[in-house]
N, C-alpha and C positions, 0 to 999 in steps of 0.2 A: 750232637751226634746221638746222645741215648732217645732225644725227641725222634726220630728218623729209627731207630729200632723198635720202640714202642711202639710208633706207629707202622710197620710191618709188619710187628705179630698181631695188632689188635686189627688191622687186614685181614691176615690168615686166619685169625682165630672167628672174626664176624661170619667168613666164608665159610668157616668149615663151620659154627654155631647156627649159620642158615641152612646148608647145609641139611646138617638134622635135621632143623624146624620143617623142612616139605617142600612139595615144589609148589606153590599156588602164587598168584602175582595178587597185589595190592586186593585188585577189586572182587578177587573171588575169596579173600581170609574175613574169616568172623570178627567179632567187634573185637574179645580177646586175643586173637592171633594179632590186631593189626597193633593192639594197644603192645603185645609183648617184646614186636618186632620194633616199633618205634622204641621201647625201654632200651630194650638190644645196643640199638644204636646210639642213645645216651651213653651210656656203659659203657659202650666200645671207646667212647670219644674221652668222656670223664678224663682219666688219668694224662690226656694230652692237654686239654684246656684249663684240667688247674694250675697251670707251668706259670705262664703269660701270655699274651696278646697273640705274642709272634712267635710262640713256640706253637700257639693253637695253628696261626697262619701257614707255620711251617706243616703241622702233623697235617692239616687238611692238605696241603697242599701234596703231600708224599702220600695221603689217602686217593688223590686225584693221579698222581703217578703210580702209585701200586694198579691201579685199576687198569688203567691202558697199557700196562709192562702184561698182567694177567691177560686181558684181551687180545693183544697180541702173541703173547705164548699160545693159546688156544688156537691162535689161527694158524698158527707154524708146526703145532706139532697135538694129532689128534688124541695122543692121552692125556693130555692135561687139559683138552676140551670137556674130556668124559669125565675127568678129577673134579673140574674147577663147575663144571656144569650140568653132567649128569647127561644121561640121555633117554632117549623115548621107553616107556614101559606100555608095553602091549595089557590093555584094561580089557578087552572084546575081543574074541576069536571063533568066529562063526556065531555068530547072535546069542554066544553064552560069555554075562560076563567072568572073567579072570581073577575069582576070588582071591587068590595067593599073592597074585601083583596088587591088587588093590589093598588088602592088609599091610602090605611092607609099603605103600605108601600111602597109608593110614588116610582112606578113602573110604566112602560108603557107596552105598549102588544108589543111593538117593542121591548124592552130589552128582553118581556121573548120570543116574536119569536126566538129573536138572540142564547140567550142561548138552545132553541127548537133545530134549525139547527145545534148549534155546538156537541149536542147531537145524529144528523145525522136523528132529526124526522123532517118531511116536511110537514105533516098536524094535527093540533090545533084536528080534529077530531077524530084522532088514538090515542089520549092521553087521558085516564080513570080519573086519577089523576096527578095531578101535584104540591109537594108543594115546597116553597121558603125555605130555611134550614137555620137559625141562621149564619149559614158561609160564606152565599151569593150562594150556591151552591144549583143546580135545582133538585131534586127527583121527579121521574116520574114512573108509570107504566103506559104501556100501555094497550088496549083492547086485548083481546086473538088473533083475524084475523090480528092485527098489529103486532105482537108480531117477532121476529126473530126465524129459526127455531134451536132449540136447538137438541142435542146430544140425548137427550130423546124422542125429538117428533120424529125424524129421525127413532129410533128403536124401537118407536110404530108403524110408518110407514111400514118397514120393516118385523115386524110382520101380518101387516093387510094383505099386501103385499101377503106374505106365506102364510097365512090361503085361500086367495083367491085361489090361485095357488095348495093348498091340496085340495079344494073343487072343482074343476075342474078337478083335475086329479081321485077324488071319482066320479066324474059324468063319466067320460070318463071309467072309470072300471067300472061303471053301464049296459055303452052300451056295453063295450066287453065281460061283462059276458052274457050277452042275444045274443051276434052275435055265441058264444062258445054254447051254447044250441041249436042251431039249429041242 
């Protein structure tokens, strides 16, 4: 039984020690961040597998059911989503970035350039909003003149297109009906 409390606080306490550590996933943390977070998780586990075999068996295994009990809470009830997970921080707001959000989560305007580019945007100006996502991943829209042209705008295009082209050719039947009256 104390293997089964142990391994509940050292859940909670990983969650809430990641928690602090930032929101960024595996492939966007430096060599340091990944090395500290891998320690992290030694650490957490340590005091369960120096027991025995099957007490490590057991702690992992109440590691694998904390998880999904957390997951499920999150999905049932939307504070302990924003507890357990955090939510979106607005980085950009009208193509200036959001110094203050970016400090509290100790971000530089060169990370969120980088992730900018790998987005394929190339100026801070064409971005409307921008926020940082609980999973380390960039959400952005951009201003409508930045925008890429879609499928849609192409066959409103198209349309405007023809309508000019029917109004010219009513204008051109204008004059050939007045040159036929003569």
């Amino acid at each position: 039984m104390e293997t089964a409390w142990q391994s509940i606080v050292m859940v909670i306490s990983g969650v809430l020690l990641l928690r602090i550590a930032g929101r960024k996933s595996i492939s966007q943390m430096t060599m340091a961040q990944t090395v500290v977070m891998i320690s992290i998780g030694s650490i957490i586990i340590e005091p369960i597998v120096e027991t025995s075999l099957w007490d490590a068996i057991i702690g992992a295994g109440i590691f694998i059911i904390a998880l999904i009990i957390m997951e499920y809470v999150q999905i049932k009830f939307n504070f302990f989503e924003k507890l357990i997970t955090g939510k979106s921080k607005v980085v950009i707001e009208n193509g200036v970035p959001h110094t203050e959000n970016l400090r509290k989560l100790r971000y530089t305007v060169d990370q969120l350039e980088i992730q900018l580019r790998q987005q394929g945007i190339t100026t801070l100006s064409d971005v409307k909003t921008a926020t940082l996502e609980p999973n380390g991943q960039l959400g952005y829209e951009l201003f409508p003149d930045a925008r890429p042209l879609t499928v849609k705008d192409f066959k409103q295009l198209l349309r405007i297109d023809q309508n000019v082209d029917a109004n010219q050719q009513e204008t051109q039947n204008i004059f050939d009906e007045l040159s036929d009256k003569d």
